[in-house]
N, C-alpha and C positions, 0 to 999 in steps of 0.2 A: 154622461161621461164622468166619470172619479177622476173627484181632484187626486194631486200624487200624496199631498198632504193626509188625505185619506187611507188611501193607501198606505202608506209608511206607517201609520197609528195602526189601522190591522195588521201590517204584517209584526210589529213591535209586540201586540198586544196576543198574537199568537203565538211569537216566542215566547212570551213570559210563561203563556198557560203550558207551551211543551217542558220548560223548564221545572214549572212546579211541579207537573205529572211526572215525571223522572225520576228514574230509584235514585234514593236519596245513596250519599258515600255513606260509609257504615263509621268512619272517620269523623265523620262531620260530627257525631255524641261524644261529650266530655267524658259521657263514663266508661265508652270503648279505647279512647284515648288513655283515661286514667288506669282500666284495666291492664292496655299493654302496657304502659310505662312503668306499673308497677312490680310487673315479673319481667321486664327486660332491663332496667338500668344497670344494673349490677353487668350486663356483656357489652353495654354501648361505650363506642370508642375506637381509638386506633391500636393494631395488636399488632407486633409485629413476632412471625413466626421463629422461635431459635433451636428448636431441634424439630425434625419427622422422621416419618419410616420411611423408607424405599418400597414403593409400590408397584412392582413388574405385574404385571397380566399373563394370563395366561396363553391367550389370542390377543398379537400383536395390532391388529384391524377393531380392537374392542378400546382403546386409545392408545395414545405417548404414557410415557413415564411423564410426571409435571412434579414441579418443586413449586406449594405456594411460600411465598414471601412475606407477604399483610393482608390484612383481614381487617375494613373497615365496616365498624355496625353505625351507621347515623340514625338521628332520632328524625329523620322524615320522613311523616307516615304518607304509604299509598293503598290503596284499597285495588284486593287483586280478589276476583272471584268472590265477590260481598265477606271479603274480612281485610281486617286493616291491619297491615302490617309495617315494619319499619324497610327504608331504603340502607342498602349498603353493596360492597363493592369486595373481590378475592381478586386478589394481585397475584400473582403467575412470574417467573422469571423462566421456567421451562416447564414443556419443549419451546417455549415462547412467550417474548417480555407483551403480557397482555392483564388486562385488569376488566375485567365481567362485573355488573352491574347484578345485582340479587337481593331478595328479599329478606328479613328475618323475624324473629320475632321470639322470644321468650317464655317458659312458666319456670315454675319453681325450683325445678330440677334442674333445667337444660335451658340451651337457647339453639335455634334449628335454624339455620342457613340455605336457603335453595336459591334455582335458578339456572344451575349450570345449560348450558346446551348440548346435545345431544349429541353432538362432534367432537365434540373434546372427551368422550368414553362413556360410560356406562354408572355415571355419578349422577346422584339423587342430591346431595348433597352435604351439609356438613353438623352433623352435632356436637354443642363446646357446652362446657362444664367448667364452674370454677374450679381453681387448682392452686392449692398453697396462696392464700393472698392474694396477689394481683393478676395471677397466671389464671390462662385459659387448657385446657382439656383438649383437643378435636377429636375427632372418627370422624372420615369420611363415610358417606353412606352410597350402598350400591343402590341403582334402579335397578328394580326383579323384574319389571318390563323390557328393559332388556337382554333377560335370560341368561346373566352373567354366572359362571357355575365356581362356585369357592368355595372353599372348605371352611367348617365353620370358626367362627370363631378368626377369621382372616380379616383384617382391618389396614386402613393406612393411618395413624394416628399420629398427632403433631402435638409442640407445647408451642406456645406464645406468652411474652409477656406485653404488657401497657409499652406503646413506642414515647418517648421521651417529652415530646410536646409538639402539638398540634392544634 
């Protein structure tokens, strides 16, 4: 018969080995860390949105009209699909006061915002740019998977500036 004390040291002693064998988080290197940090700091923060476009669709069933509000980029990384990217959050007042959780991440140009879901329309999500100082840029970006048909050069574009303190 096994003692239980036995037991429990094998079962320990084979977590640790599935543990070790386990794709490592792409997160877990200083220098994927240092990478992102260093083409994103410049978009990390609270932003709150002060002018957009009005964005109708063409097919009502393709989403609402939406006003975002804020646009929160935090510096906590998660690893999605083996790359590390930063957590953050796009606040909504309409058609509905809601706040979606999304990912981002930065290079030199740009910083690219995703995550939306699928119900809320036909959005890929969002590209920001710096703009005059402390302002941001946006374009929302369409998903082509969902066969959304626009003429080109059609955008919904916002400005935001730094919200006051947080």
């Amino acid at each position: 018969m096994i003692s239980l004390a036995f037991r429990a040291g094998v079962t320990a002693s084979v977590i640790l080995f599935m543990l070790g064998c386990a794709p490592s988080s792409p997160c877990r290197s200083g220098d994927a860390r240092r990478q992102l940090a260093r083409f994103s700091h410049n978009y990390a923060g609270h932003w709150v949105v002060t002018r957009g476009d009005s964005l109708t669709l063409p097919d009502p069933t393709l989403g609402d009209r939406f006003r975002l509000e804020r646009i929160v980029l935090d510096t906590d990384t998660v690893s999605i699909a083996r790359q590390c990217l930063y957590r953050g959050q796009l606040v909504f007042v309409v058609p509905r006061a809601d706040t979606l959780p999304v990912s981002w991440f930065g290079v030199p140009e740009h910083a690219t915002v995703f995550g939306w879901p699928a119900e809320l329309g036909p959005f890929a999500g969002i590209n920001l740019t710096r703009w005059r100082g402390d302002s941001l840029h946006g374009e929302i970006l369409f998903d082509e998977r969902m066969r959304v048909q626009t003429r080109p050069g059609v955008t919904a574009q916002f400005w935001a500036g730094r919200a006051a303190s947080h």
